[in-house]
Legacy VTK file of the C-alpha trace (Angstrom):
# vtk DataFile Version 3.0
C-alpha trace
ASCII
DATASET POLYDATA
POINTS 106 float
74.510 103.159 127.771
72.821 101.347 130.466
75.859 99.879 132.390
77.479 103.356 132.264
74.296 104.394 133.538
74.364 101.462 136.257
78.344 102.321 137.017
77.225 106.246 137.971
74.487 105.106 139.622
76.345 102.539 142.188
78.966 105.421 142.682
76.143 108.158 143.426
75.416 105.536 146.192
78.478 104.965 147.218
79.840 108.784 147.850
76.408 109.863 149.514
77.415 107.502 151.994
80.739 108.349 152.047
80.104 111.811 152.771
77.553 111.075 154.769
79.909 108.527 156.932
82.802 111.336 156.445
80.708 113.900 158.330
81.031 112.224 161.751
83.922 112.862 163.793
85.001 109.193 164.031
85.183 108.565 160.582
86.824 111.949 159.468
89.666 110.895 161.747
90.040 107.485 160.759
90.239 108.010 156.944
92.823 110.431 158.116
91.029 114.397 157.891
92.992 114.793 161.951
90.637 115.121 165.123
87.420 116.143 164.345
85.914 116.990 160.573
85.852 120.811 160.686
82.273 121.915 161.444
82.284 124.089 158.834
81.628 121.425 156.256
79.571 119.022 158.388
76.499 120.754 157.276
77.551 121.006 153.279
78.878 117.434 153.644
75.456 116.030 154.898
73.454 118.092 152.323
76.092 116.548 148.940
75.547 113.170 150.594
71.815 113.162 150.485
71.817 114.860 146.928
74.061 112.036 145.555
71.643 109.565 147.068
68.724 111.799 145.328
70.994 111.492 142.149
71.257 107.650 142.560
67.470 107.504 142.684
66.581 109.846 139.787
69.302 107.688 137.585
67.464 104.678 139.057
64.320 105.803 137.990
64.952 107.385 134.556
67.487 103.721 133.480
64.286 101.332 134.625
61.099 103.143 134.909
59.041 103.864 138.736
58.760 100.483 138.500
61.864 98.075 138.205
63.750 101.809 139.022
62.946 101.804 142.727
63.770 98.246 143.559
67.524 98.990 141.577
67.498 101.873 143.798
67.073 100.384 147.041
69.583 97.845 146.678
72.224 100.066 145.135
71.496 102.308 148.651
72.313 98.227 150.321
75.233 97.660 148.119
76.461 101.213 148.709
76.334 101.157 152.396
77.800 98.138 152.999
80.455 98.943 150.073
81.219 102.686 152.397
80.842 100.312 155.594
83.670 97.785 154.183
86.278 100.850 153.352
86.090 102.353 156.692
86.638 99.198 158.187
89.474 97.500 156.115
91.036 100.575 153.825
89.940 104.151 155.512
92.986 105.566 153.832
91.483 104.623 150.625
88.863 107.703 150.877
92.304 109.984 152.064
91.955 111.882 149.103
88.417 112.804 149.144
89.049 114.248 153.098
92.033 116.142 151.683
89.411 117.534 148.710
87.276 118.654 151.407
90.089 120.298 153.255
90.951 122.141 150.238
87.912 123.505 149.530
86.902 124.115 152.988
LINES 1 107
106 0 1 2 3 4 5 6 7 8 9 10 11 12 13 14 15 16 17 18 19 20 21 22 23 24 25 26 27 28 29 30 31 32 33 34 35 36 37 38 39 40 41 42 43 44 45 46 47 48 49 50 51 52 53 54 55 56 57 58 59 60 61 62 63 64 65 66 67 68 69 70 71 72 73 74 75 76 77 78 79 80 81 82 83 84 85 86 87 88 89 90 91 92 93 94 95 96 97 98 99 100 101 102 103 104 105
């Protein structure tokens, strides 16, 4: 159970920051969402990307403790901004089909 529980928390990290990343303008358009990222879901996008990274902290905290729980939780927040960081830069197209999720629901 703990490794699952280590698995959902690096991806908590890692799609706060994506759709915290996916909200600007620059990124929207590079992992291929068109111009600009509709400002209609800038605002939603921001406020799922700082729950996830809530998530990724209360997982953190209830797998290890206060303790040992906040120290996994800041580096998974290092691994999973450099992880988001690495996409955009080498494989943008790789978060394609969360942009075209957004689209759809938006």
């Amino acid at each position: 159970m703990a490794p699952a529980l280590l698995i959902a928390l690096a991806l908590a990290s890692y799609f706060g920051f994506a759709l915290l990343a996916l909200s600007q303008d620059r990124h929207w358009e590079r992992a291929g969402g068109g111009r600009d990222c509709p400002s209609r879901l800038v605002l939603p996008m921001r406020i799922a990307g700082y729950a996830f990274l809530l998530a990724s902290l209360a997982l953190a905290l209830w797998r290890d403790g206060p303790s040992f729980g906040s120290l996994v939780w800041a580096t998974m927040l290092s691994v999973g901004a450099v992880a988001v960081t690495c996409t955009l830069t080498w494989r943008a197209n790789w978060l394609r089909p969360v942009v075209r999720t957004l689209q759809g629901i938006g």
